[in-house]
LOKOLPA-64101 format. One line per 3 residues: number of its first residue (from 1); for each residue x, y, z of N, C-alpha, C. Coordinates in pm, 1 decimal, decimal comma. Example, Ala and Ser with C-alpha at 12.3 -4.5 7.8 and 13.67 -1.06 7.14 Angstrom:
2
1 = 1319,0:-569,0:780,0:1230,0:-450,0:780,0:1320,0:-330,0:780,0 | 1285,0:-225,0:708,0:1367,0:-106,0:714,0:1290,0:3,0:787,0 .
//
This chain:
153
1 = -1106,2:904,8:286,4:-996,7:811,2:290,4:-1043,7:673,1:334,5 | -1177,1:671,1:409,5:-1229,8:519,9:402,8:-1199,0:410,5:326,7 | -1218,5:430,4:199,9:-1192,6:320,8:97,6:-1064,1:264,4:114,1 .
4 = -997,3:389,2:58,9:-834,6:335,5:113,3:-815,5:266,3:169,6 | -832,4:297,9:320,2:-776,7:283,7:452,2:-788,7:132,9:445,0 | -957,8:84,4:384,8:-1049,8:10,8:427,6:-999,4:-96,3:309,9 .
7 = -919,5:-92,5:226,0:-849,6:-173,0:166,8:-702,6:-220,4:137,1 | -689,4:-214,7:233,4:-509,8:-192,2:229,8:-420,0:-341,2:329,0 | -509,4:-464,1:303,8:-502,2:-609,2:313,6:-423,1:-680,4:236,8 .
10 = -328,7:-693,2:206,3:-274,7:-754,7:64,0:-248,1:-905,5:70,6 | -315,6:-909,1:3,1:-298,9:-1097,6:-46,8:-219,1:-1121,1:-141,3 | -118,3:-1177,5:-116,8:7,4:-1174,2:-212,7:-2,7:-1246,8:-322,5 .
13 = -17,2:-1242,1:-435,3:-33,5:-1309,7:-558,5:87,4:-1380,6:-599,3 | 142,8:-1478,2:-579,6:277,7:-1538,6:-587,1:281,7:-1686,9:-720,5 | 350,4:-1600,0:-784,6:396,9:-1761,1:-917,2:493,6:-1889,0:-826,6 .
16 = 416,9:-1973,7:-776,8:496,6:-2094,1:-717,5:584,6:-2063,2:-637,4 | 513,7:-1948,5:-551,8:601,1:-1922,9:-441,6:721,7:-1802,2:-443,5 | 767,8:-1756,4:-561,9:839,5:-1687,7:-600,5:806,7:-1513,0:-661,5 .
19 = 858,1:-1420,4:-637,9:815,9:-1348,2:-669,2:807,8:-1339,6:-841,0 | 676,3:-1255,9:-914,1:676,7:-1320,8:-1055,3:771,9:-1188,1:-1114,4 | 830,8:-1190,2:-1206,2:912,2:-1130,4:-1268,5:851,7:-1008,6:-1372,2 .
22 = 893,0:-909,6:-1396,9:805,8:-817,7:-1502,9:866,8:-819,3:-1631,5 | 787,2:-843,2:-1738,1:847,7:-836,9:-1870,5:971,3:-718,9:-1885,0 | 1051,5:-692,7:-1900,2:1129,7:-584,6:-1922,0:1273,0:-611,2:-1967,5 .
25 = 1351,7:-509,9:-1996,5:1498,1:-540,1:-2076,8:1562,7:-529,8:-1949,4 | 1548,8:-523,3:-1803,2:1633,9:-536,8:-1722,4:1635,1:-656,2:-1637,4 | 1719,8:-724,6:-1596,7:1755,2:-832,8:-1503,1:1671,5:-830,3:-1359,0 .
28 = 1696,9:-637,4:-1309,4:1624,5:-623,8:-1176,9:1520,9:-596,7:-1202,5 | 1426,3:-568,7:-1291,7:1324,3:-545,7:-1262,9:1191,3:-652,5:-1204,8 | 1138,7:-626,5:-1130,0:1005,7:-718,4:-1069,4:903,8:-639,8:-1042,5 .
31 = 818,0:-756,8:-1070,2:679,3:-714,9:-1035,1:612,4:-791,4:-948,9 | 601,7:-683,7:-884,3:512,7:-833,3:-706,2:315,5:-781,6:-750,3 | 263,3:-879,1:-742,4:84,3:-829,7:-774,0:32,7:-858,6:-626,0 .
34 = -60,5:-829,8:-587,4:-128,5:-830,0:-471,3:-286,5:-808,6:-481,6 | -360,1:-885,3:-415,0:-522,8:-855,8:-396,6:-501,9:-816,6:-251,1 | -587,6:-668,0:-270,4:-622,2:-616,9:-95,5:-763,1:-653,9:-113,4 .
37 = -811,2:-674,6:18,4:-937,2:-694,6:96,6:-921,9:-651,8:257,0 | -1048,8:-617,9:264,1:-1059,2:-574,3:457,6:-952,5:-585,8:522,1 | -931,7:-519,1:589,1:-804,5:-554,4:685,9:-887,3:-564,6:821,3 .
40 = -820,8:-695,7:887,9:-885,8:-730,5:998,3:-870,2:-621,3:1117,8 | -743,0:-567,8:1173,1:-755,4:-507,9:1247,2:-820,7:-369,2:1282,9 | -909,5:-335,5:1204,4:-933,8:-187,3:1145,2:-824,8:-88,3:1164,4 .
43 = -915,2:-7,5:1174,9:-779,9:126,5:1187,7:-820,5:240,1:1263,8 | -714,9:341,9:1287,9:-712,9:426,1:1407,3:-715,1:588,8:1311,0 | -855,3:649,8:1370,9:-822,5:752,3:1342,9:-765,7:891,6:1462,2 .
46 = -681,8:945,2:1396,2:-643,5:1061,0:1520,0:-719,4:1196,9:1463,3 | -800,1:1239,9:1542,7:-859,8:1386,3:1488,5:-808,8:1488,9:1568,8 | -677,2:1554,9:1485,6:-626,6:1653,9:1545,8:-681,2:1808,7:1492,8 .
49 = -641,9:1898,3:1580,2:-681,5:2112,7:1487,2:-815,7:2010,8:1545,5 | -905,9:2128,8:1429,5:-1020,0:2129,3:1459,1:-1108,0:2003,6:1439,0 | -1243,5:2010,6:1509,5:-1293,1:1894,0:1511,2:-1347,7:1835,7:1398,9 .
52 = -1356,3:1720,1:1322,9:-1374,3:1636,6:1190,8:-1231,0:1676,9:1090,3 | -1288,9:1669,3:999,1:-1145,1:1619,6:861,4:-1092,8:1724,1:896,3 | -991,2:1741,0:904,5:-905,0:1894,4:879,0:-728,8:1871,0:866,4 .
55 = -668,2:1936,3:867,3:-526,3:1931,7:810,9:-485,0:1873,6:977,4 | -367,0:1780,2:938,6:-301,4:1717,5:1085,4:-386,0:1571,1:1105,8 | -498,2:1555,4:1034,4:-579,5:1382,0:1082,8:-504,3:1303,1:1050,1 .
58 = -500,7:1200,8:1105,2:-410,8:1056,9:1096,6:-457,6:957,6:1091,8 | -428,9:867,4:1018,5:-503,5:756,3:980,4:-397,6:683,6:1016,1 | -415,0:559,0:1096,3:-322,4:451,5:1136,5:-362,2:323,6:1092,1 .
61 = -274,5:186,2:1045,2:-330,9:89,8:1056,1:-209,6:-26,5:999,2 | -247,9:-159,2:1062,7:-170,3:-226,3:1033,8:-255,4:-378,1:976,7 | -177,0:-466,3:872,2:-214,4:-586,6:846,6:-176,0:-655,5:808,5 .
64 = -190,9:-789,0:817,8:-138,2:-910,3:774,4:-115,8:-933,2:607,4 | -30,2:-998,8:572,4:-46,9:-1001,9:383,6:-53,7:-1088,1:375,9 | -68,8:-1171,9:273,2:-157,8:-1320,8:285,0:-102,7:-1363,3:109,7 .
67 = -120,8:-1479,3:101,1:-91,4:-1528,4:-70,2:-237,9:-1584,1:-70,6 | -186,5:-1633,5:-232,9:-308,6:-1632,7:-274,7:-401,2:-1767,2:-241,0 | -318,4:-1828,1:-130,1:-397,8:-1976,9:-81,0:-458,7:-1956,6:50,9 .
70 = -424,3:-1791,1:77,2:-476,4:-1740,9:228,3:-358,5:-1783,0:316,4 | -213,4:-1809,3:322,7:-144,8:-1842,0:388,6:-97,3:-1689,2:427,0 | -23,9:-1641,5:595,4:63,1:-1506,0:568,0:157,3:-1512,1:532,1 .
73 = 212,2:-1413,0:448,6:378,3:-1408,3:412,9:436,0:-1254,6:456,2 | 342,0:-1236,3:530,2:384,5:-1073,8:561,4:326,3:-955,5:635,2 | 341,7:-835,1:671,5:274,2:-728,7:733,9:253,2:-630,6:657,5 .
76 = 164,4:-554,4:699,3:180,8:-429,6:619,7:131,7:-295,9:735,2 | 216,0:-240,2:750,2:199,2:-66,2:841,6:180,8:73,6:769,0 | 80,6:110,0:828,5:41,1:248,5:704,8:37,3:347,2:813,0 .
79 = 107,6:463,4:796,5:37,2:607,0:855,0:29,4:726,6:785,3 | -87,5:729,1:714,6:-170,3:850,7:660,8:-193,0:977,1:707,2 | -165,3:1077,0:646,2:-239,0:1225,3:747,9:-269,3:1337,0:637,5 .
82 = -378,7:1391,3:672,0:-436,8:1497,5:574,8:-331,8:1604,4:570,0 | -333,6:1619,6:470,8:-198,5:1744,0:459,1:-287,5:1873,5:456,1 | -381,4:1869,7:371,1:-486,4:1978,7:317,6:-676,6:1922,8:306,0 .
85 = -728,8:2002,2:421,3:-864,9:1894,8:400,6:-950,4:1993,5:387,4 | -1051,8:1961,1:300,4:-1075,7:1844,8:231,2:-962,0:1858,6:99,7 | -882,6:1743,5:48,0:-828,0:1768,3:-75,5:-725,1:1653,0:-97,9 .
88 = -605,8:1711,1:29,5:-480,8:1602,5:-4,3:-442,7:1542,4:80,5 | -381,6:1415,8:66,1:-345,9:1350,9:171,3:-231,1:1252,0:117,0 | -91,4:1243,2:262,4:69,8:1157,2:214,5:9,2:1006,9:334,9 .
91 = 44,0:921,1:250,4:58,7:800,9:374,6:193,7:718,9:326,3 | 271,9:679,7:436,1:374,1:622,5:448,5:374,9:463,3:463,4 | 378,9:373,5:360,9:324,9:243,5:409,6:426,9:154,8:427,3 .
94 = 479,0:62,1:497,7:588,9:-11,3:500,1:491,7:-167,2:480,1 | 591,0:-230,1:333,7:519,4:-408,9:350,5:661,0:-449,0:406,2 | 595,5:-521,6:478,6:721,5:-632,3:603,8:715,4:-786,1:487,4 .
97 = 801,5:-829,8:424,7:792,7:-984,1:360,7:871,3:-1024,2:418,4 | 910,8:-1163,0:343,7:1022,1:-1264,8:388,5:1157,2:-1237,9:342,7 | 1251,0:-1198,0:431,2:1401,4:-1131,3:370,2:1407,2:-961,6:373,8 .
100 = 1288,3:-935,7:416,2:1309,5:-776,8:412,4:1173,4:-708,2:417,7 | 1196,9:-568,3:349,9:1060,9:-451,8:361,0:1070,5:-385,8:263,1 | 953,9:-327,5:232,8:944,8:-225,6:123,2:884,8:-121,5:146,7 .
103 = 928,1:7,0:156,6:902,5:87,2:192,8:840,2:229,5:72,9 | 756,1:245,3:111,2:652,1:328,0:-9,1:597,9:486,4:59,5 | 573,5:576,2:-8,3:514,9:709,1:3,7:471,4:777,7:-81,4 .
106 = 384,5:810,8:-63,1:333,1:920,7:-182,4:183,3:1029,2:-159,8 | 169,8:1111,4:-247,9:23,9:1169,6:-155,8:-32,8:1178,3:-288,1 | -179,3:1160,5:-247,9:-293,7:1127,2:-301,2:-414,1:1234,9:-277,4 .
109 = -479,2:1289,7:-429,5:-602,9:1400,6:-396,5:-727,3:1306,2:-367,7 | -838,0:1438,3:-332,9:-951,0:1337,3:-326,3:-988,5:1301,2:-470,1 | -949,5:1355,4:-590,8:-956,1:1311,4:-703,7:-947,3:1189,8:-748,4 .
112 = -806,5:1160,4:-652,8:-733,1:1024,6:-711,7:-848,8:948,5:-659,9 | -872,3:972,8:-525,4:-898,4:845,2:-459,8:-1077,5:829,5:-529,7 | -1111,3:902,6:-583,2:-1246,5:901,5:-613,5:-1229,5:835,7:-725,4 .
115 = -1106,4:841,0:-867,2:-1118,6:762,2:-971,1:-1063,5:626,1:-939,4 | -1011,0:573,8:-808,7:-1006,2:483,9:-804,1:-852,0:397,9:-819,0 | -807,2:491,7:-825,8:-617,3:471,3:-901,6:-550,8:544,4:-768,8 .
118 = -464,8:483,9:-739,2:-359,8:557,5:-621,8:-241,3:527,8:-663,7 | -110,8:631,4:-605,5:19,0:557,6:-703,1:121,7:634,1:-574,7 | 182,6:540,2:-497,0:292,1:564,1:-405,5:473,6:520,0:-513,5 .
121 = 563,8:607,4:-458,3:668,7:559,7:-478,5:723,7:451,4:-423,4 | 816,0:359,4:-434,6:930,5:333,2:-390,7:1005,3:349,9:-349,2 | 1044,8:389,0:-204,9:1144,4:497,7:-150,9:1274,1:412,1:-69,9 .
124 = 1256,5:298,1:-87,1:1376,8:199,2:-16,4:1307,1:72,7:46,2 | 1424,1:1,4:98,9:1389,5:-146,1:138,8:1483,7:-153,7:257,1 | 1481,7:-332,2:251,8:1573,5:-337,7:355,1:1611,7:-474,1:338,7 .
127 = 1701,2:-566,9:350,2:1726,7:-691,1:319,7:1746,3:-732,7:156,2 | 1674,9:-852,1:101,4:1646,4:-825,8:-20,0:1593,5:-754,4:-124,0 | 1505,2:-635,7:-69,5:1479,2:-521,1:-89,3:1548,8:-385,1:-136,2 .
130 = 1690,0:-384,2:-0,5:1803,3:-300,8:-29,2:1780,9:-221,3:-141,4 | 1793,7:-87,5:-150,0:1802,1:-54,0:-243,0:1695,3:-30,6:-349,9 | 1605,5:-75,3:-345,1:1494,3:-23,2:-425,8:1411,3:14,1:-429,2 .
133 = 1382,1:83,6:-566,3:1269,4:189,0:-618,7:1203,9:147,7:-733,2 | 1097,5:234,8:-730,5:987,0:157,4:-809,2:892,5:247,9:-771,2 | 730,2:171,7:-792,0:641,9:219,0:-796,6:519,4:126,2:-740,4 .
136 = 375,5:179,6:-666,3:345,7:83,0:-621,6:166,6:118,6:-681,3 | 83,4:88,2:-723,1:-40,8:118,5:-770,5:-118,0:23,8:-704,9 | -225,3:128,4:-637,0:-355,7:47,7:-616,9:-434,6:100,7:-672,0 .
139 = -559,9:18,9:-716,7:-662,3:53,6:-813,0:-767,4:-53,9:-749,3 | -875,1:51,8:-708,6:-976,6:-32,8:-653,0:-1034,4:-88,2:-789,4 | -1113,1:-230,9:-709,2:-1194,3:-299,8:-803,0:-1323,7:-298,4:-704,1 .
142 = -1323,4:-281,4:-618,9:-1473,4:-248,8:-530,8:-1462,2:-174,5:-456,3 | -1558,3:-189,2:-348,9:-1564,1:-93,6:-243,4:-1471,4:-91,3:-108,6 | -1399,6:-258,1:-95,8:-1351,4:-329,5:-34,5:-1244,7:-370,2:-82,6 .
145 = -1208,4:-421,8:-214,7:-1124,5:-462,4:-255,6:-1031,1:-386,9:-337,8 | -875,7:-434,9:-380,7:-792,1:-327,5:-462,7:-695,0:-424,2:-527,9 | -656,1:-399,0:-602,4:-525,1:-445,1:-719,3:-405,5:-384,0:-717,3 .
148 = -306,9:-459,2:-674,1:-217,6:-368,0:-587,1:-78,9:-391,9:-677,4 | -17,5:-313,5:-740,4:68,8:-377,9:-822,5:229,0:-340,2:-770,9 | 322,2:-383,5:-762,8:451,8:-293,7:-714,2:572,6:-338,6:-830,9 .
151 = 590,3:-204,3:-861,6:707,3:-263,3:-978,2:816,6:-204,6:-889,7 | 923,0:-293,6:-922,3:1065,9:-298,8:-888,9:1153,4:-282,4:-957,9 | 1237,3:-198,7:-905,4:1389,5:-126,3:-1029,6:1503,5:-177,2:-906,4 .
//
């Protein structure tokens, strides 16, 4: 889960400040893009059961989100835990923006995370958020870095 963990920085990719819109036949739909890189604060692991990876580990971590001029526009809080180890793992990530939150979950094999593609739901918001679902994809582009896409319904 290193990689992950170890990329989960989001630099907010913003059209003139605004969130950019997704081609589609609906009014609500959006698409917010994001570049992750390092997250400054690192992160916390909890090694619970037995000693190294095993079912119950927790991965903690929190970070700043940033646009694409390096300014912040936001937070981001993750808590991860091996459901099945070595194999599967759910992390719960909340992005904090301006007007609200977005709130995401989903679990991920070591498969996924080895091809490089991760894909959390949309499970609610809060503010301008209210109410929505969607989908959120990261797809590393390095070892460090990720392409973070969140579509909005």
């Amino acid at each position: 889960m290193t990689r992950f963990t170890s990329s989960i920085v989001f630099a907010l990719l913003v059209m003139g400040g605004t969130y950019a819109s997704a081609a589609s036949s609906g009014d609500r739909d959006h698409r917010l893009v994001f570049l992750a890189t390092d997250h400054e604060a690192g992160e916390t692991h909890i090694d619970e059961g037995a000693p190294g990876p095993s079912a119950g580990d927790r991965t903690l971590f929190a970070d700043q989100l940033r646009n694409a001029r390096g300014a912040e526009v936001g937070r981001l809080v993750a808590d991860c835990v091996n459901v099945v180890s070595p194999g599967i793992s759910r992390c719960q990530i909340t992005l904090t923006l301006r007007g609200g939150q977005i709130e995401t979950a989903g679990v991920f094999t070591d498969q996924d995370f080895t091809a490089g593609v991760l894909t959390f739901s949309v499970v609610g918001g809060t503010g301008r958020f209210q109410g929505a679902s969607g989908e959120l994809r990261s797809a590393f582009t390095s070892s460090h870095d990720s392409k973070i896409t969140v579509h909005l319904r």
